[in-house]
C-alpha positions in Angstrom: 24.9 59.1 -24.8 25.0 62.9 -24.9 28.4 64.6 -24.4 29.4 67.9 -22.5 30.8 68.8 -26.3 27.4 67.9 -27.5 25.6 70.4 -25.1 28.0 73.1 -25.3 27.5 72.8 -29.4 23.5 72.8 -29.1 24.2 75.8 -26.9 26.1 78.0 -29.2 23.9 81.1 -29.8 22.2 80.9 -27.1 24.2 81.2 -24.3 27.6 83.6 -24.5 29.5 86.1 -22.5 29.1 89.3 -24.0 31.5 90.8 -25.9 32.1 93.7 -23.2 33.0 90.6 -20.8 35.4 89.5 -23.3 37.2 92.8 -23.8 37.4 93.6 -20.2 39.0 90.0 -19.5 41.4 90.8 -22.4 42.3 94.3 -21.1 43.0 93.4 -17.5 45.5 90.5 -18.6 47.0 93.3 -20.9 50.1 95.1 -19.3 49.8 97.9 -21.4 46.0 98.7 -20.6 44.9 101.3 -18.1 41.9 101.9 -15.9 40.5 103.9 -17.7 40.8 101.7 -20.8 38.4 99.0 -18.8 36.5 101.9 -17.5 35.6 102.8 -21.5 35.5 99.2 -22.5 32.3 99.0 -19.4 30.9 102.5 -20.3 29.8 101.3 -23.8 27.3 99.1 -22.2 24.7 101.5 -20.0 22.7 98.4 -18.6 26.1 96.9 -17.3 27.9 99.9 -16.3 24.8 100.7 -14.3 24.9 97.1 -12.3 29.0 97.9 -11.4 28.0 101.0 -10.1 25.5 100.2 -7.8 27.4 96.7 -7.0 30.9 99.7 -5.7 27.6 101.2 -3.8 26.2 98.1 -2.2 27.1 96.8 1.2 29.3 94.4 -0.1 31.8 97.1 -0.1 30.7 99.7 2.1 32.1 103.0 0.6 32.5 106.1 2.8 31.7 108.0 -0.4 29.3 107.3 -3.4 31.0 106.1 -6.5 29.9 107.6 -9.2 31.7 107.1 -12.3 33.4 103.5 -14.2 36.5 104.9 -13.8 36.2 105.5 -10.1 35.0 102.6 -9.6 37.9 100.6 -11.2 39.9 103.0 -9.4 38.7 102.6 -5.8 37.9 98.5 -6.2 41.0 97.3 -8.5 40.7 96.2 -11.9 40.9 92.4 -11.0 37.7 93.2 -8.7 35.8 95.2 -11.0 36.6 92.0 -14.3 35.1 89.6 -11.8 32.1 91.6 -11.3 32.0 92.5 -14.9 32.0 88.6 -15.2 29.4 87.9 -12.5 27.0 90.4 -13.8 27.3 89.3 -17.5 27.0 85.5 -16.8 23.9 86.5 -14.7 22.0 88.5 -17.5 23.6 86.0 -20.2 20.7 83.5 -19.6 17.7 86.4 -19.5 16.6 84.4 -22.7 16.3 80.7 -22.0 13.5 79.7 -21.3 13.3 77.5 -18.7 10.2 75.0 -17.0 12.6 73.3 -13.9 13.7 76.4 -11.8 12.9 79.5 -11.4 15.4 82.2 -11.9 15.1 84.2 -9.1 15.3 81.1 -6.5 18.3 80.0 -8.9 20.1 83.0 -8.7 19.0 83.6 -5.3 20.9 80.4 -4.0 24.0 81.0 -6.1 24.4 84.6 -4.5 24.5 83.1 -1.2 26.9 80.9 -2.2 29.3 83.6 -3.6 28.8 85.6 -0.7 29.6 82.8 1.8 32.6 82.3 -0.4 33.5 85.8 0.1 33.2 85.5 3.6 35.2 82.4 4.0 38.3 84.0 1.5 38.7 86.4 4.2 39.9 84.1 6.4 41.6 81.6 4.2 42.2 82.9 0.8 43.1 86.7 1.6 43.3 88.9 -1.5 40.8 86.5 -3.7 37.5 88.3 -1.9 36.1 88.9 -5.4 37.3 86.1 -7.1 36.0 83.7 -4.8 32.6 85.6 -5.0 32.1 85.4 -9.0 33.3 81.5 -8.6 30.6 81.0 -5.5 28.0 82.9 -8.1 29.0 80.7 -11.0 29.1 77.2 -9.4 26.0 76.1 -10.6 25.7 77.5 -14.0 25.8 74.0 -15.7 22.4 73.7 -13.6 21.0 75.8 -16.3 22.2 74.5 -19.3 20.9 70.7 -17.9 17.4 72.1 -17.2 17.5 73.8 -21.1 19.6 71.1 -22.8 18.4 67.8 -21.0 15.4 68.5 -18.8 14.1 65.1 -18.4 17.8 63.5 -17.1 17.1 66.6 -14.8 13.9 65.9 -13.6 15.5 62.0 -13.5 18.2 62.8 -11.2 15.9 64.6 -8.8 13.7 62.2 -8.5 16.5 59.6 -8.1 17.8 61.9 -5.0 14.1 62.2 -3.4 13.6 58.3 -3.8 16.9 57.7 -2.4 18.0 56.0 -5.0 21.2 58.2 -4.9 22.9 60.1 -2.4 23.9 63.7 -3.9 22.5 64.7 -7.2 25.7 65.0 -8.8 25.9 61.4 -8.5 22.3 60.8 -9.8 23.7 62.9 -12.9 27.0 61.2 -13.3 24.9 57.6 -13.3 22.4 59.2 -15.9 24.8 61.0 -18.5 28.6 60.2 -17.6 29.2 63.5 -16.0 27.6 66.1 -13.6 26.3 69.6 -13.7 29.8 70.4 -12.1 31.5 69.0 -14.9 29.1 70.9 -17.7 29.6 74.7 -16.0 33.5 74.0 -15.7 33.5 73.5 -19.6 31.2 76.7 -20.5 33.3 78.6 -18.3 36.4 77.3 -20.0 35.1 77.7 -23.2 34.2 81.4 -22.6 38.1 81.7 -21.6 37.8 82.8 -17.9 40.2 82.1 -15.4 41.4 78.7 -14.3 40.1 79.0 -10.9 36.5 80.1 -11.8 36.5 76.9 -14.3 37.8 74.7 -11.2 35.7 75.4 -8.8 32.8 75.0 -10.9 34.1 72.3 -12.1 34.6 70.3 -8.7 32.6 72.2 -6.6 31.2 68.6 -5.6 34.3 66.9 -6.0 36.9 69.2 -4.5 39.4 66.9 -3.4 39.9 65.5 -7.1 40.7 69.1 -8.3 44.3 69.9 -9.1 46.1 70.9 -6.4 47.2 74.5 -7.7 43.2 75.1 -7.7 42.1 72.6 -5.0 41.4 75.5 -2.4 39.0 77.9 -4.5 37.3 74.4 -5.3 37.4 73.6 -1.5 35.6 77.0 -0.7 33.3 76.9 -2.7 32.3 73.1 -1.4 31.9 74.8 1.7 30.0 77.9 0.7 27.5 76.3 -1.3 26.6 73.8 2.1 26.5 77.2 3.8 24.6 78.8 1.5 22.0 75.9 1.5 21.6 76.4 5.1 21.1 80.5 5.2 18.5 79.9 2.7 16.4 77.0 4.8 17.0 79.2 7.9 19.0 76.4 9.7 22.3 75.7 11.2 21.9 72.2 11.2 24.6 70.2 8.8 21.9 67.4 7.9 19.7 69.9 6.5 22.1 70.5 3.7 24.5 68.1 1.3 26.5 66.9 3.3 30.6 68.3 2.6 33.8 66.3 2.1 35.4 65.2 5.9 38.4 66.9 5.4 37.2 70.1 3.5 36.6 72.0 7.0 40.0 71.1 8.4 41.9 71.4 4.7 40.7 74.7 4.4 41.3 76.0 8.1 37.2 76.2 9.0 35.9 76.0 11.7 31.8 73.8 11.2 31.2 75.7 14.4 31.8 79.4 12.9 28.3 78.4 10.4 25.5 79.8 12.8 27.1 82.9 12.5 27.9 82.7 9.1 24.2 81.5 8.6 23.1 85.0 10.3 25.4 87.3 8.7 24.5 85.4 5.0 20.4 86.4 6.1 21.2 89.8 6.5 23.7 91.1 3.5 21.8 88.9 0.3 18.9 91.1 0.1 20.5 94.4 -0.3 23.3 93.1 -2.7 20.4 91.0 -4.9 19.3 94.1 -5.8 22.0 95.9 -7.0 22.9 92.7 -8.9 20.1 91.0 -10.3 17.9 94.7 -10.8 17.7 96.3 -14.2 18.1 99.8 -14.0 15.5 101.9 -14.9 15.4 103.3 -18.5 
């Protein structure tokens, strides 16, 4: 039976974070760095220091005044803010080149930027300070999706098809039965091979199994449990909890939520993902 080691391996090449990802990460966790270090570090890439700057302009901040240089931007949004987005925006374009038959990318990407956003939204209320990191771990909860569909697409199609039969419950279950582990599992270990932080590889990781994540990291894997069966919802235009995989009992009351706060959440989801795909997923112009 294929292991995640296996995948990963046959992966190599194909899929990395680029190196600008890996510099920025370095330079933030560096004491003796500066803004403007990062701000530099971003600038040598035009394509992604383009995507930050429009991402500082989009409504997900709301800016009184346009930002209009790296090094404002690190300035005015933080450096941990601006790594995660350097993160976000580099795992998103990291996969431009796999092909891929199972999904398209758009409708992929589409349902994992809800899923940040509602994570955002739901960090206000329970995880204060951890806006952006719970955003870049809401966009990167499915990534192992990908690398299934590219690696092991029939076991993909196979697990779908055991969901829509009814032969099993969640699909991360029809995976675990089919290869030993889930997609959850597979993204946790590429994001903890590329070396980002703990809590992005855990709630990956156990986005479908949050109560078995270790307690330090149990809460960014518990809000992101809950933003992805928000984010299901937005995107089918309904509030009602069947219409969605269904969440862990305890996850609402664990994690201070309310189930009767997702109509609004549903609304408010609608209206912000359009203008923020843009400035994400969009290629600037040459």
């Amino acid at each position: 039976m294929t292991t995640i080691d296996q995948l990963l391996e046959e992966t190599e090449g194909l899929v990395s974070l680029p190196e600008v990802a890996v510099q920025v990460t370095r330079l933030v966790e560096d004491p003796n760095s500066s803004a403007e270090d990062i701000a530099t570090a971003i600038s040598r890439e035009p394509a992604l220091a383009a995507r930050i700057l429009r991402l500082a302009n989009s409504p997900l901040y709301g800016m009184r005044s346009e930002v209009d240089t790296v090094a404002r931007a690190v300035t005015v949004l933080g450096t941990l803010q601006v790594r995660d987005l350097v993160l976000a925006s580099s795992a998103v374009h990291g996969f431009d080149g796999i092909p891929n038959e199972l999904v398209s990318m758009e409708d992929f990407w589409r349902h994992s930027l809800y899923t940040g956003l509602a994570a955002r939204r739901l960090a206000r209320q329970v995880l204060s300070g951890r806006e952006e990191s719970s955003f870049t771990a809401g966009l990167l909860h499915d990534i192992g999706k990908l690398l299934l569909y590219h690696q092991q697409p029939q076991v993909a199609v196979q697990a779908f098809l055991a969901v829509l039969n009814g032969d099993a419950p969640r699909i991360n279950l029809a995976e675990r039965t089919l290869l030993g582990f889930d997609h959850g599992e597979l993204g946790g270990a590429l994001l903890e091979r590329w070396e980002l932080p703990p809590h992005l590889v855990a709630a990956a990781r156990f986005h479908h199994r949050p109560l078995e994540a270790p307690e330090p990291l149990r809460r960014e894997a518990l809000l992101v449990h809950l933003a992805n069966h928000i984010a299901q919802l937005a995107q089918l235009d309904s509030t009602r909890p069947g219409d969605a995989p269904p969440v862990e009992a305890e996850a609402w009351n664990l994690m201070g939520v309310s189930p009767l706060q997702v109509p609004e959440l549903v609304q408010s989801l609608q209206e912000e993902v359009l203008e923020v795909e843009e400035a994400l997923f969009r290629e600037p112009a040459n």
